[in-house]
N, C-alpha and C positions, 0 to 999 in steps of 0.2 A: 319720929318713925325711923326705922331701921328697912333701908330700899334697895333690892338687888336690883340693878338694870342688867339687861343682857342683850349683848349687841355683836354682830358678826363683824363690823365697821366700829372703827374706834381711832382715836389719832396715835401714829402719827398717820395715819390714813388719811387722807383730805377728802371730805364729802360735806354733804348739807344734812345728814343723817349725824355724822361725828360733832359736828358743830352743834348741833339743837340738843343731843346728850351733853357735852361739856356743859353749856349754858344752863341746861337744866338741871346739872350736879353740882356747879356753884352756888345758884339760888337757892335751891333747897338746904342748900350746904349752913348757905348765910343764914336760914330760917329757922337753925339746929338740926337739921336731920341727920344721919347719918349715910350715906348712898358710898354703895361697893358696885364696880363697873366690871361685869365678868363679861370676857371680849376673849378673841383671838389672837395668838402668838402673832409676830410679826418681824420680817428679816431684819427691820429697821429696830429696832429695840432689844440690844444684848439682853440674855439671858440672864446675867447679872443685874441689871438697871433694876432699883428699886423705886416701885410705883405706887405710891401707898392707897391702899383701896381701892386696886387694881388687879385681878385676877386672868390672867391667860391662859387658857385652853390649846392645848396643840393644835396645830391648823395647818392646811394644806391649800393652796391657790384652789380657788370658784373656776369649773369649768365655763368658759365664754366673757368672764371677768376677772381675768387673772389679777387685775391689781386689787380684787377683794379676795377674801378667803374663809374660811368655810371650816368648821372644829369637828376632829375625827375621834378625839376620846375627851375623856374628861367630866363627863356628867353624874358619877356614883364621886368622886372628888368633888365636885362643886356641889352636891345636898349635904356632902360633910361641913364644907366651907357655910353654907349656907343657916344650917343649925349654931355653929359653933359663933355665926354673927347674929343668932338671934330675929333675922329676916321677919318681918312684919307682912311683905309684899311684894311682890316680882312684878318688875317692868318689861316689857320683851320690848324690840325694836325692829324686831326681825323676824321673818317667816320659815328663816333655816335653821342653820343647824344652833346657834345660840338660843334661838326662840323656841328651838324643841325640846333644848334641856333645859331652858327656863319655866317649859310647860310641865316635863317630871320633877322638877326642886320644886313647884310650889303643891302639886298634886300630893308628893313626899312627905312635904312639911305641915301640909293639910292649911294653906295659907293662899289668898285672892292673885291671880293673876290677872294683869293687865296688860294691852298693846299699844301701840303704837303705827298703825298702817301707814307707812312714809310713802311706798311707791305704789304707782297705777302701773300694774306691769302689763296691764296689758298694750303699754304702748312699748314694751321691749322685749316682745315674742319673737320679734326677727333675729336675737343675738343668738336662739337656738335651733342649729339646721336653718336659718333664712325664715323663720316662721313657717315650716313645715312639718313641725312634731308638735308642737303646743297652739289651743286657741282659746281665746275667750274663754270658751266653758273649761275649760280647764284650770283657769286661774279661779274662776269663782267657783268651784268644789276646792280646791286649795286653800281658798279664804275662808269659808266655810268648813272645813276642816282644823286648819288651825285655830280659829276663832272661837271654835267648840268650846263652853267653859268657861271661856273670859270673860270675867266680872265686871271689863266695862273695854273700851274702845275708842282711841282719841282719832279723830279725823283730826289734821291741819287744816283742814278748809273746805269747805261747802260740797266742792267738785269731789272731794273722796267722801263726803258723806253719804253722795247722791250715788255714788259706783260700790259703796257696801250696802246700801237699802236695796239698790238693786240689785245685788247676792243675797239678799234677802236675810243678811246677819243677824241674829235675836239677839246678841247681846245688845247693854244699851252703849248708844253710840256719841260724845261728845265734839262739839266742834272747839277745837282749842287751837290757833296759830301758833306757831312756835316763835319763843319769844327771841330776843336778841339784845345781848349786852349793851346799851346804845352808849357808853363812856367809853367804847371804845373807838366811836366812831365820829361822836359830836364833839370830841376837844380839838380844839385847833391841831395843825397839822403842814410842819414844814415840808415843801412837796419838790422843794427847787434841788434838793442830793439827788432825788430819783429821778426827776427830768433829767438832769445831768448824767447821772447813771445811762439812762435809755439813748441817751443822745438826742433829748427830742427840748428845743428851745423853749422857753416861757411864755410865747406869745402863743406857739404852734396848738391849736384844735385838737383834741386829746379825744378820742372815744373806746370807750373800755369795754369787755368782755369779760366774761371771768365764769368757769364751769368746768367741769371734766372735760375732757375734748374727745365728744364722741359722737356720733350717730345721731342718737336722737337728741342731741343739745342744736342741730342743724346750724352749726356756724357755719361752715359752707353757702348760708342763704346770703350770711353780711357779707362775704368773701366777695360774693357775685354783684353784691350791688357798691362797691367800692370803686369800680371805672366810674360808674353814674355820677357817683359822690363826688369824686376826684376832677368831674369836670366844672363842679360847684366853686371848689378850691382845693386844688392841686396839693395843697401843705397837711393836709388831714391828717392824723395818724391812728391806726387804730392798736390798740394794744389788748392782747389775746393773750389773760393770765388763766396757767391750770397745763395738767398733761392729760393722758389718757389713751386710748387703741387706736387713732385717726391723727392723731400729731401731727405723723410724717407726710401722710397723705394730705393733710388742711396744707402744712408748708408748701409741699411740692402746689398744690392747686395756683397758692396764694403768687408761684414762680409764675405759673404757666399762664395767671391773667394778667401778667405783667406789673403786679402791685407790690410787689416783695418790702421795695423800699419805703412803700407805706404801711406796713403791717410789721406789727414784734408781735413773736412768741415768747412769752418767759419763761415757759416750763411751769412746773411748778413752786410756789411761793407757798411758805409756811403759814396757817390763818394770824397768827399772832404778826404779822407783818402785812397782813392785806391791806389795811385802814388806809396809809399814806398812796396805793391805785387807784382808791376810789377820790380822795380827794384830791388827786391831780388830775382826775376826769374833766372836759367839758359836760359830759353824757354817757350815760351805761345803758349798753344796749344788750336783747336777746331775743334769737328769732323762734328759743324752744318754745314746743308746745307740749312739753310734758311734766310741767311745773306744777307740785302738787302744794307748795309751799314757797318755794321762791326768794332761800335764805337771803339769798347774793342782791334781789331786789331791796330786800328790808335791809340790808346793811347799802347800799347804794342810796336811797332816799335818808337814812339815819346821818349821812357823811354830806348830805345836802344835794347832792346830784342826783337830775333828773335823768331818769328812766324813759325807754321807748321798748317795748316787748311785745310780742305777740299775743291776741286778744285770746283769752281761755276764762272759765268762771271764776277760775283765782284772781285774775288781774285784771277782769273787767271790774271786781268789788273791790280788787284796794286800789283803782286808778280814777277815781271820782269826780279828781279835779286833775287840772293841766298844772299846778301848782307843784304836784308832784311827781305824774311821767303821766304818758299815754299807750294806746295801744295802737297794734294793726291788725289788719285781718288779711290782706295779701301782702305779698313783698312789695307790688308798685308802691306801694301806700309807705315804707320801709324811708326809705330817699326825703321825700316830701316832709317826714314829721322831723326826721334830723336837722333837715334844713331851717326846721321851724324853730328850733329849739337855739340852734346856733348864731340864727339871721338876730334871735331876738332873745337874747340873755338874759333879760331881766324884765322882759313883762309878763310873767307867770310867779310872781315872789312871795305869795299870799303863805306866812309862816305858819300861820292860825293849823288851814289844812293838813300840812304837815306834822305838826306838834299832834293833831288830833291821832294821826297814822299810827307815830312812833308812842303816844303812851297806850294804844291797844295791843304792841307788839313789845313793851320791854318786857327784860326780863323776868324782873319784880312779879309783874300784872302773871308773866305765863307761869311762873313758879306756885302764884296763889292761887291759879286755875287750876292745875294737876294735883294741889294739894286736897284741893274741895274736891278731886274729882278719884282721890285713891278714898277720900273717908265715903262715898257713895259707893265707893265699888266696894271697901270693906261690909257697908253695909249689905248691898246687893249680895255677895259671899254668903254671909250668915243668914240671908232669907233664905237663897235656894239648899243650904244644907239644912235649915229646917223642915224648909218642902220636901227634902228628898229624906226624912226620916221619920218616925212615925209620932212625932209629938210636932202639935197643934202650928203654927207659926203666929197663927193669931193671937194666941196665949202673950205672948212674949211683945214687949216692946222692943224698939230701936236700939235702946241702951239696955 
């Protein structure tokens, strides 16, 4: 098959959105397809750099997400692009401005669009006006709007299937997790340059974080329970990878509770360099609760570290066993399971469990799922344009 994706997010952009397109443009890749990535321009990537099967759209910084961005022309260029690569199918990934010119190229080309719904936005109504202009219903005429037409619908996970059923979505709707390279995480992994680097010893308790650093990732909650912790044992260290619009403010926080020398910030770290943070973890931890998919968990579990995260429908289903992380539902509860995990290292080892997680989430598995799930939506395409013209649909079979 010949596959436009179209994404407003794309590397070298760091997200959980950037990552699960790569992952799914390799696998398909390996499977023979063909996938063309039409994304936005980016300050990071001269205008020179050549990217093959990579198409950039002029772009202008997202108001209230400046470090994403947002394509202001370009869409009568990309149904050129689009014909001249022969497109079988359009991916969108996005409900902006890529995903609306993904919706005229395939309208254009008279060829099945599909989506992708990565975020539950309505847990980031506050980033505009402080959640004073936008509400709930707003988002769901928006999904409902965009969704119009789409020949199919991938949920990452139960909890977004259950928030587009209730916008009342008529396309049909798939649950597909998104999968994750897991070779890049399950080969050994020399960890002692990077301790060294951070300045943090080989015996010292390592606990990891790793996300955009913003609002509603609530690192501010682990911030706060790090005296508690620190009275457990004083040597802890927590290491805070990613940047994001709260940086400065987590830092300043982490001064003002007197933790400083127990917490690194790294900024941000390239994905292709992640693997060796996780395997220097004791524990990867996160206190969000708006985890629709929860890349950074399946790559923490794949690297063999166990997870402690906030209890939500996503990570109550993949936290089954203690073998692979658990949850919390308040912050008290936050402290105690660290505790548990650290006091006692190795009585949760059960591999069985784990191996069961990581073959529902590789790559391979999610590449075979989106492949069965573009030939369904191809087909779905060709029933509603036979419904919607004046010859029979029943006449005709599948093929």
């Amino acid at each position: 098959m010949n596959i436009g994706i179209f994404t407003d997010t794309y590397f070298p952009q760091v997200s959980g959105v950037a990552t699960s397109i790569q992952t799914l443009k390799n696998d398909l890749e390996r499977k023979g397809n063909s996938v063309y990535i039409f994304t936005t321009t980016d300050p990071n990537v001269s205008k020179d750099t050549i990217e093959p099967n990579i198409f950039r759209l002029g772009s202008v910084p997202f108001i209230s997400f400046t470090d994403r961005r947002i394509a202001i022309r370009g869409m009568f260029h990309a149904v050129e692009l689009a014909k001249e690569l022969k497109l079988d199918i359009i991916h969108t990934q996005t409900e902006f401005s890529l995903g609306m010119i993904g919706k005229f190229v395939a309208k254009q080309l008279k060829i099945p669009f599909v989506h992708t719904y990565h975020t539950m936005y309505e847990d980031y109504l506050h980033y505009v006006l402080n959640g004073h202009l936008l509400k709930p219903y707003h988002v769901k005429q928006m999904s409902r709007m965009f969704l119009k037409n789409a020949s199919g619908v991938v949920a990452p996970s139960k909890q977004v299937k259950s928030t587009l059923d209730r916008y009342k979505i008529k396309s049909p709707i798939s649950i597909i997790p998104t999968g994750v390279d897991l070779s890049e995480y399950t080969k050994p992994v020399n960890t002692m340059h990077l301790r060294e680097k951070l300045g943090i010893s080989s015996d010292t308790p390592v606990i990891l974080m790793l996300s955009r650093i913003a609002l509603e990732k609530k690192i501010d909650h682990m911030l706060r329970s790090m005296p508690e912790l620190l009275k457990y044992d004083p040597d802890i260290m927590l290491v805070i990878v990613g940047n994001g619009p709260d940086f400065d403010e987590l830092v300043k926080m982490s001064e003002d509770l007197g933790i400083s020398d127990n917490v690194i910030f790294t900024g941000e770290v390239d994905h292709d360099s992640i693997s060796p943070y996780y395997h220097m973890a004791d524990l990867f931890v996160s206190s969000s609760d708006t985890e629709s998919q929860g890349l950074t968990y399946i790559e923490a579990i794949a690297s063999g570290v166990k997870i402690v995260v906030r209890s939500a429908p996503y990570t109550d289903q993949l936290l089954s066993d203690p073998s692979v992380g658990v949850t919390f539902n308040q912050d008290s509860q936050l402290v105690p399971r660290i505790i548990a995990y650290l006091d006692h290292p190795n009585s949760f080892d059960d591999r069985e469990a784990r191996q069961k997680i990581l073959y529902n989430i590789s790559s391979d598995g999610f590449g075979n799922a989106i492949l069965d799930f573009y030939h369904k939506a191809e087909d779905y395409f060709v029933r509603e344009e036979l419904s919607d013209s004046s010859i029979n649909p029943e006449e005709y079979s599948n093929d």
